[in-house]
C-alpha positions in Angstrom: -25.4 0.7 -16.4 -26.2 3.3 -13.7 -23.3 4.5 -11.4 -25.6 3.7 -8.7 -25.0 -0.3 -9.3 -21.0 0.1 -8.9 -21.3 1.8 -5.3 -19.6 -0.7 -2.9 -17.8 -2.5 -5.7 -13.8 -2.2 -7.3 -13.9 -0.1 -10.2 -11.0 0.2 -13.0 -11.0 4.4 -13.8 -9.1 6.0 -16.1 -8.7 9.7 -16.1 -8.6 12.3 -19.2 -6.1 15.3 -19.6 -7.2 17.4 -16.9 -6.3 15.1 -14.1 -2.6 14.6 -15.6 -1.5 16.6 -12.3 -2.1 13.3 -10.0 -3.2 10.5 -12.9 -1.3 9.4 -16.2 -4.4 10.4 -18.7 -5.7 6.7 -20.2 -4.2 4.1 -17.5 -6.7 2.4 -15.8 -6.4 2.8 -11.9 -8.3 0.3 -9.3 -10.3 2.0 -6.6 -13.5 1.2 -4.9 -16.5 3.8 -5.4 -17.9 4.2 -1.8 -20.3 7.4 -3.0 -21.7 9.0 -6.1 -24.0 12.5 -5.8 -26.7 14.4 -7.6 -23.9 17.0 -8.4 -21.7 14.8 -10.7 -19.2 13.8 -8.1 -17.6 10.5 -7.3 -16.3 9.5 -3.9 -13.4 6.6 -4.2 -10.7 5.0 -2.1 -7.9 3.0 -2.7 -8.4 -0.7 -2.4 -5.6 -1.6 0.4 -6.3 -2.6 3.6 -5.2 0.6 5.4 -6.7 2.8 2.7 -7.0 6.5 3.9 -10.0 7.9 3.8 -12.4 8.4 0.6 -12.1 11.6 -1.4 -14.6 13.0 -3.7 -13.5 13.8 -7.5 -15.5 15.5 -10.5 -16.5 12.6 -12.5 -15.4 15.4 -15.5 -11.8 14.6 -15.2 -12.8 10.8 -15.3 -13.2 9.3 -19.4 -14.1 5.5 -18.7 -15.3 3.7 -15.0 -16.2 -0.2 -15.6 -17.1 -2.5 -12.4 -13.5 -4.5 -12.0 -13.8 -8.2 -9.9 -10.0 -8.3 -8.4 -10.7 -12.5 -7.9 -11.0 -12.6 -11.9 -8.4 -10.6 -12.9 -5.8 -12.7 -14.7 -3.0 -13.6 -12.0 1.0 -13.3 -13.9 2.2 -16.6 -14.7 4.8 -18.3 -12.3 8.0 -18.4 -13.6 9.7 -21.7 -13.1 13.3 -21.6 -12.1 15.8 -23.9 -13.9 17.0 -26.7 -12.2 19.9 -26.2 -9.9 23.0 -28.1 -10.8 23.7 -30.9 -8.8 26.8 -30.6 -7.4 29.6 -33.0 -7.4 29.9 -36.0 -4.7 32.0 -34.1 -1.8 34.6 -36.4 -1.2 34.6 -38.2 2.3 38.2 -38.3 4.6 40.0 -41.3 4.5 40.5 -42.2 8.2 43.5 -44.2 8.7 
């Protein structure tokens, strides 16, 4: 698949050796690829809301990019909460 066809799209990228300055080498990190040029470079941002702006990177330093759908990605599992204890009856005043 062309990098072309993942322009505008999330991306799951992970990073070799030489980019161990900003990037653990091997963990995939989520950004979206706004840019690719003749030169070899990839332009990315981060996939928040206020995201700063893109920045280019050598696609050298990068070892794996796959197109990555956020609405697919497998959601943790909710964690259900034991049951309270029900407390003891309070006892009512005895009005005399």
């Amino acid at each position: 698949m062309s990098l072309l066809h993942l322009i505008h799209q999330s991306v799951s990228i992970k990073f070799n050796e030489a980019a161990k300055d900003k990037f653990s080498p091997g963990v995939p990190y989520l950004f979206r690829l706004t840019g690719v040029d003749a030169m070899g470079f990839l332009q990315i941002q981060e996939l928040k809301d206020d995201a700063p702006d893109p920045v280019w990177i050598n696609k050298d330093i990068v070892i794996e990019i796959q197109a990555f759908d956020p609405a697919k990605a497998p959601k943790p599992e909710k964690t259900k909460l034991p049951p309270k204890p029900k407390a003891a009856p309070k006892a009512k005043a005895v009005l005399n």
